[in-house]
KOLPA-555915 format. One line per field, with one value per residue (C-alpha): residue in one letter; x, y, z. Coordinates in steps of 0.5 Angstrom, whole numbers, always signed. Layout:
N
type	(A; ...)
x	(X; ...)
y	(Y; ...)
z	(Z; ...)
***
This chain:
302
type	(X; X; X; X; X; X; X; X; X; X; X; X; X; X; X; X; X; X; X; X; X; X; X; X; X; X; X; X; X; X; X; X; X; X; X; X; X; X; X; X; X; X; X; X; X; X; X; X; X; X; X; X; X; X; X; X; X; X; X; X; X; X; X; X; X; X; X; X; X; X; X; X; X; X; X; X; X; X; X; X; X; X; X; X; X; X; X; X; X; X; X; X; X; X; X; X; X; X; X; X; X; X; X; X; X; X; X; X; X; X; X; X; X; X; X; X; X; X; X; X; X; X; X; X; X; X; X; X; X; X; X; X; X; X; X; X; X; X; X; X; X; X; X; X; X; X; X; X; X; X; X; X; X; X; X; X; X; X; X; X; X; X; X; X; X; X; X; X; X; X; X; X; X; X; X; X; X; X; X; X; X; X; X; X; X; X; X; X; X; X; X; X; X; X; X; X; X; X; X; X; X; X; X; X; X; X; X; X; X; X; X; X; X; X; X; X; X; X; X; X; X; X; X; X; X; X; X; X; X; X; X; X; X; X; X; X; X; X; X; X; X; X; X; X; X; X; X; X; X; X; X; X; X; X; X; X; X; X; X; X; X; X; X; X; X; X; X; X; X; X; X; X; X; X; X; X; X; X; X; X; X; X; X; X; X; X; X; X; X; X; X; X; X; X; X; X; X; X; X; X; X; X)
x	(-55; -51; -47; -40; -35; -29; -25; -29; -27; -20; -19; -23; -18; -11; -8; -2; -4; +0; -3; -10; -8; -5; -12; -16; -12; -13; -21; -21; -17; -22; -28; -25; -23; -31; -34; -28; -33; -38; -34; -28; -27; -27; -22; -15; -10; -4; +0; +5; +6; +14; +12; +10; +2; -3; -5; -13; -15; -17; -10; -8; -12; -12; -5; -4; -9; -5; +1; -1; -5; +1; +7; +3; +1; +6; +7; +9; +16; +16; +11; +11; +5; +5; +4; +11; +19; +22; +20; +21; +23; +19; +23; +25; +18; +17; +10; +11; +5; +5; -1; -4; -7; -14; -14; -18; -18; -19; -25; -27; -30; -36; -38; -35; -33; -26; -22; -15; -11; -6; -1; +2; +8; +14; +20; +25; +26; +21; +26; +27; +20; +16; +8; +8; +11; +5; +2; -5; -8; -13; -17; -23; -27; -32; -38; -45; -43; -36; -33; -27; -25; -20; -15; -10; -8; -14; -19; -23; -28; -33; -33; -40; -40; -46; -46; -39; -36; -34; -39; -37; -42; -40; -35; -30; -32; -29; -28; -29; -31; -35; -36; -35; -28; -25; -20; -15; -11; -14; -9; -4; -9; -5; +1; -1; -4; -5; -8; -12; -14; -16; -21; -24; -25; -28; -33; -34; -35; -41; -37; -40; -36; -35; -31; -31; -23; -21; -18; -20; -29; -26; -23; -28; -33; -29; -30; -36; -39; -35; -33; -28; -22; -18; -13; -7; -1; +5; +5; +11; +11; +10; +13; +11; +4; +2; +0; +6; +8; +9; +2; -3; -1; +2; -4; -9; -6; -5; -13; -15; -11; -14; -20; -19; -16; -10; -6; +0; +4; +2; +9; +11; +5; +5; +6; +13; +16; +21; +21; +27; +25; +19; +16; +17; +11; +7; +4; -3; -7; -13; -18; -21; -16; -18; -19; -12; -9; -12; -9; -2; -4; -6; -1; +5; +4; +9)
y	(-31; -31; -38; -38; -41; -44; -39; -34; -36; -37; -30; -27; -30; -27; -33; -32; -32; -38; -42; -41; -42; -49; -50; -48; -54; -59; -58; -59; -66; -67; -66; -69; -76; -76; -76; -81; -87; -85; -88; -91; -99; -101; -106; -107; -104; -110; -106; -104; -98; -96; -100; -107; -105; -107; -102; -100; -98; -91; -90; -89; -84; -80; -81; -78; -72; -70; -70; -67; -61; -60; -60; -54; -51; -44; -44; -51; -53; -60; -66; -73; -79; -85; -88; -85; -86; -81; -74; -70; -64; -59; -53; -47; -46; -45; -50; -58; -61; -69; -74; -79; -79; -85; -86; -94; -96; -103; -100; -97; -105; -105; -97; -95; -88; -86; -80; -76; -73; -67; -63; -57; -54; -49; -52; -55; -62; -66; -69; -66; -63; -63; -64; -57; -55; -55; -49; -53; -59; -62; -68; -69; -74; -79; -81; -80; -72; -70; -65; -62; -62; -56; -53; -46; -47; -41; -47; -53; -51; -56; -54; -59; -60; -57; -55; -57; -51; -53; -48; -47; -52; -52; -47; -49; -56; -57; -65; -65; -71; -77; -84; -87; -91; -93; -99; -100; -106; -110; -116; -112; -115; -122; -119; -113; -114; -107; -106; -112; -107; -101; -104; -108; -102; -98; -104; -104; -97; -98; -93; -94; -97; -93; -96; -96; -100; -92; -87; -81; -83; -85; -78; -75; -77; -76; -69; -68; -71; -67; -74; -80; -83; -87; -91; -96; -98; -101; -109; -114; -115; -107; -104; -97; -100; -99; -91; -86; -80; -75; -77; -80; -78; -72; -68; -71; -70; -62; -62; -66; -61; -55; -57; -58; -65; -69; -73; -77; -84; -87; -81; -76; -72; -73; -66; -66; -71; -70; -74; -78; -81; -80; -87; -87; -89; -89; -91; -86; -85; -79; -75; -72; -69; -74; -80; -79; -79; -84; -88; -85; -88; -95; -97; -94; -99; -105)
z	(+135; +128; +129; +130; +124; +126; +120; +125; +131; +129; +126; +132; +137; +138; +134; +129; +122; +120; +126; +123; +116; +119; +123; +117; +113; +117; +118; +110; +112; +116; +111; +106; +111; +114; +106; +104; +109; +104; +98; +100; +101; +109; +108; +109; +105; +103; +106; +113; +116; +119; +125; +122; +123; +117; +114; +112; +106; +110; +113; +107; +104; +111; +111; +104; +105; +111; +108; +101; +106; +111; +105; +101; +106; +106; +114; +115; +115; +118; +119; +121; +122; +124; +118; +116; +117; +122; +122; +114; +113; +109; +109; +114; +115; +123; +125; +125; +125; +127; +127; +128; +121; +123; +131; +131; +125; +127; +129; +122; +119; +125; +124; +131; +131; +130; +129; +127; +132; +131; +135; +132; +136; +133; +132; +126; +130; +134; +138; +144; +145; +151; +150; +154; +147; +143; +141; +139; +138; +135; +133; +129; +130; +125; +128; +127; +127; +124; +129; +132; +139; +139; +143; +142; +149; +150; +153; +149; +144; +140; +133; +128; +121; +117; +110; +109; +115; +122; +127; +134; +138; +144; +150; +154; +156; +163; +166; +172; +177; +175; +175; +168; +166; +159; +161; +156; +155; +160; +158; +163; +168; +167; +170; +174; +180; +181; +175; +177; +184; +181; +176; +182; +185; +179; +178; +186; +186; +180; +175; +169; +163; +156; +153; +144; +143; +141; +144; +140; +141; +149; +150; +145; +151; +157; +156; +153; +159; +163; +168; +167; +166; +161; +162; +157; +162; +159; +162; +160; +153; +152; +159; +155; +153; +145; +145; +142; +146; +141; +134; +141; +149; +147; +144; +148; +154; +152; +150; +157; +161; +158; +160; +167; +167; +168; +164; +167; +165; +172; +175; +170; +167; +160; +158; +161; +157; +153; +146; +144; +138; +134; +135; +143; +147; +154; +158; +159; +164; +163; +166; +171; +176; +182; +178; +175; +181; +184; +177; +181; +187; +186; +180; +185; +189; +191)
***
């Protein structure tokens, strides 16, 4: 059986032309960031993102490629990244592209994997978009494969670089139900005792821990296992935990529900959030149906 490459798939697959045309630049992004490991200086970068992060070296140039791919692209009229100031304007082309240009870069110094995460919608303003918006997401994701998890709202495919194209590896991943969890922001404990039940009871319950310190390799294997849940709540110095609605929750939540999952802030379904500035965040809760429920159970208690 011929192999399926991701152009292939794109073009085969009802999806407006500038859409693939965006999607298509983008794999070359993340071609481009996976040969950079190869090459490029690991170490910090002497610099600050707009929100007073150090930055990496890698940041930089994911961030650069990005944003040089999305400019020329013909189709893409508004861009934003975490890495940049506010959204910025292209011109009056119709698809806005926001990204998280290098998800767990801390990571980058002990070789764990990491990744980039994207959401593309149709708009000429992010602010007041609901992740419900999007009209795809994306993320690539840099470990001992480089691969792409990818949504058009038409399912979650696997797409694995070979020879340098992306080929479909795998079809409509689904998360079902499973005992795995990825507690993050486990310093919440120290002021949350519901958070401190609900980790008692994944470690009672004898699920098993998978958890990296990255969103993009924890998603990346809730749903290939197919099981799992994620959790980031917000605590007294974070109230909205650490995570940005629009470039992580947002298209993360959108991946998970198309594959069958859950995502939710502990009440509101991410997806249904609107934005109210590009650099809001949230808590987030996501995975398995069941398991994100029972997130909303335990962490609505009094």
């Amino acid at each position: 059986m011929a192999e399926i490459a991701l152009k292939q798939y794109l073009e085969n697959g009802d999806i407006d032309e500038g859409l693939v045309s965006v999607i298509l630049d983008l794999s070359s992004v993340f071609e481009k960031i996976a040969q950079s490991f190869k090459t490029v200086d690991t170490g910090k970068a002497g610099s600050q993102n707009v929100y007073g992060e150090e930055q990496k070296v890698l940041d930089v140039l994911s961030n650069d490629l990005f944003e040089d791919y999305m400019r020329k692209n013909q189709y893409v009229g508004l861009i934003a990244s975490e890495e940049l100031d506010g959204e910025i304007k292209v011109d009056g082309s119709p698809y806005a592209v926001c990204s998280d240009p290098l998800d767990g870069s801390s990571l980058i110094d002990v070789n764990l994997s990491v990744g980039t995460i994207v959401g593309i919608y149709k708009t000429d303003t992010f602010i007041g978009s609901k992740g419900r918006d999007q009209l795809a997401s994306v993320v690539g994701v840099y470990g001992p494969r480089t691969t792409i998890l990818l949504t058009a709202k038409k399912g979650v495919h696997e797409f694995t670089l070979r020879d340098g194209q992306f080929f479909l590896s795998k079809e409509n991943l689904k998360v079902v139900e499973g005992k795995m969890f990825a507690p993050g922001n486990l310093r919440a404990c120290k002021y949350r005792q519901d958070y401190t039940d609900l980790l008692n009871f994944w470690v009672k319950e004898q699920y098993t821990l998978r958890y990296s310190g990255g969103m993009v390799p924890d998603i990346n294997q809730i749903i290939l296992k197919g099981k799992g849940i994620f959790s980031y709540p917000g605590y007294e110095d974070y109230p909205d935990g650490k995570l940005r609605l629009l470039f992580e929750c947002a298209p993360m939540a959108l991946l998970m529900e198309q594959a069958g999952g859950a995502a939710s802030d502990g009440i509101n379904k991410i997806l249904d959030k609107e934005l109210s500035s590009i650099e809001q965040r949230s808590p987030i809760f996501i995975g398995s149906k069941a398991e994100v429920a029972r997130c909303e159970e335990y962490l609505s208690r009094t």
